[in-house]
C-alpha positions in Angstrom: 20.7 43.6 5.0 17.7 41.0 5.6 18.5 39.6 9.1 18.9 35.5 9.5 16.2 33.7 11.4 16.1 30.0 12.3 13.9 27.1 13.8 14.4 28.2 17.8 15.1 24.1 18.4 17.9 24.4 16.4 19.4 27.3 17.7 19.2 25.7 21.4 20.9 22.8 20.3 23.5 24.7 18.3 24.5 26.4 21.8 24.3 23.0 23.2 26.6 21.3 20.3 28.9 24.5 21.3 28.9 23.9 24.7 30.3 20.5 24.2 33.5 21.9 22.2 33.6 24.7 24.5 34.3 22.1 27.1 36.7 20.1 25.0 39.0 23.5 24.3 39.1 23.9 28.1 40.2 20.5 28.9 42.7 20.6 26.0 44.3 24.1 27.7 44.2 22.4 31.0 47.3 20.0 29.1 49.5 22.6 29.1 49.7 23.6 32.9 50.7 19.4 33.7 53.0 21.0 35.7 50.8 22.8 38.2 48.3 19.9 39.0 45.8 22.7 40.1 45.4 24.9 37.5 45.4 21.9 35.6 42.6 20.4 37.9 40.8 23.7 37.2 40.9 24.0 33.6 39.7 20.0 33.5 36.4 21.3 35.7 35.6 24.1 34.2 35.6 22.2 31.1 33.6 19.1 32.5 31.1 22.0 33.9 30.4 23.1 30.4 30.0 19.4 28.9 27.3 18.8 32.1 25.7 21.9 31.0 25.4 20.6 27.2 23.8 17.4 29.0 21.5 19.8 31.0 20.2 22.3 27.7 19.9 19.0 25.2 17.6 17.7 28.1 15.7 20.7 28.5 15.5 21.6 24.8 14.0 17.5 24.4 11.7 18.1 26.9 10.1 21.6 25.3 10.1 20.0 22.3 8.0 17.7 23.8 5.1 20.4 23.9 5.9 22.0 20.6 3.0 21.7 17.9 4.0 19.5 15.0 2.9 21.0 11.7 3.7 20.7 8.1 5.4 23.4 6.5 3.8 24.5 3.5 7.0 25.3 1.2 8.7 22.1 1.9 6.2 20.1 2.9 7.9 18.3 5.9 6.7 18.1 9.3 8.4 20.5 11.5 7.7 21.6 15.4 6.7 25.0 16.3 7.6 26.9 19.1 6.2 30.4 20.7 3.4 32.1 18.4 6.0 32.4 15.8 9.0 29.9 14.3 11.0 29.0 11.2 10.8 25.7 9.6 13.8 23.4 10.3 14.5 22.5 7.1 14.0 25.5 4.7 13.6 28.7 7.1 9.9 29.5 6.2 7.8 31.6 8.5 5.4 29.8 10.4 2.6 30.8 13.3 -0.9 29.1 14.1 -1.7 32.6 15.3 -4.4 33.7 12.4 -3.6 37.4 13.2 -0.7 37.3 12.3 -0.5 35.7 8.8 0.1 37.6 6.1 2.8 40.4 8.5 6.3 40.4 8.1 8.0 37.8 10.3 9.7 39.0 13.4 10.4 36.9 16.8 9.4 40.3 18.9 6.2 38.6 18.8 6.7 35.4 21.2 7.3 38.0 23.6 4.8 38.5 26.3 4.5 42.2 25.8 4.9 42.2 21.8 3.8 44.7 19.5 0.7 43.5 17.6 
């Protein structure tokens, strides 16, 4: 079974998106403790913690994006940013790298480590 690859932006702000209803699940169990203010008071911070840390990974993610190379992809044709010495496209999950030795391998993201296997 081929495995599923995708833009590394978009998986960032995935986790962030799912941080945010992470957070809203807490705060929703916290309702049915009303009658212990504190582990109700618990449940509602925990929950706030994970909406701050949304706020904290969208930033971050904005900010590397920031640096990413803008390039268009050539099966779509649409710009998308490129992360690492490999990505995927946003749009339609093509391979991408601006590394000339590796074009033309099979894509695998072992190679935006720092130690990869050329």
């Amino acid at each position: 079974m081929a495995k599923k690859y995708s833009s590394k932006i978009n998986k960032i702000r995935t986790f962030a998106l799912s941080l945010i209803f992470i957070g809203f699940i807490v705060m929703y169990g916290g309702i049915f403790f009303r009658e212990n203010f504190l582990v109700m008071t618990i449940f509602m911070l925990l929950g706030l913690l994970c909406i701050v840390a949304s706020t904290v990974v969208y930033f971050w993610i904005g900010m590397l994006s920031t640096r990413a190379i803008q390039v268009v992809c050539p099966n779509c044709g649409k710009p998308t940013k490129v992360l690492g010495r490999v990505d995927m496209c946003m749009y339609c999950n093509e391979p991408l790298t601006l590394d000339p030795s590796l074009e033309g391998k099979d894509f695998d993201e072992k190679y935006n480590q720092k130690k990869s296997l050329d």
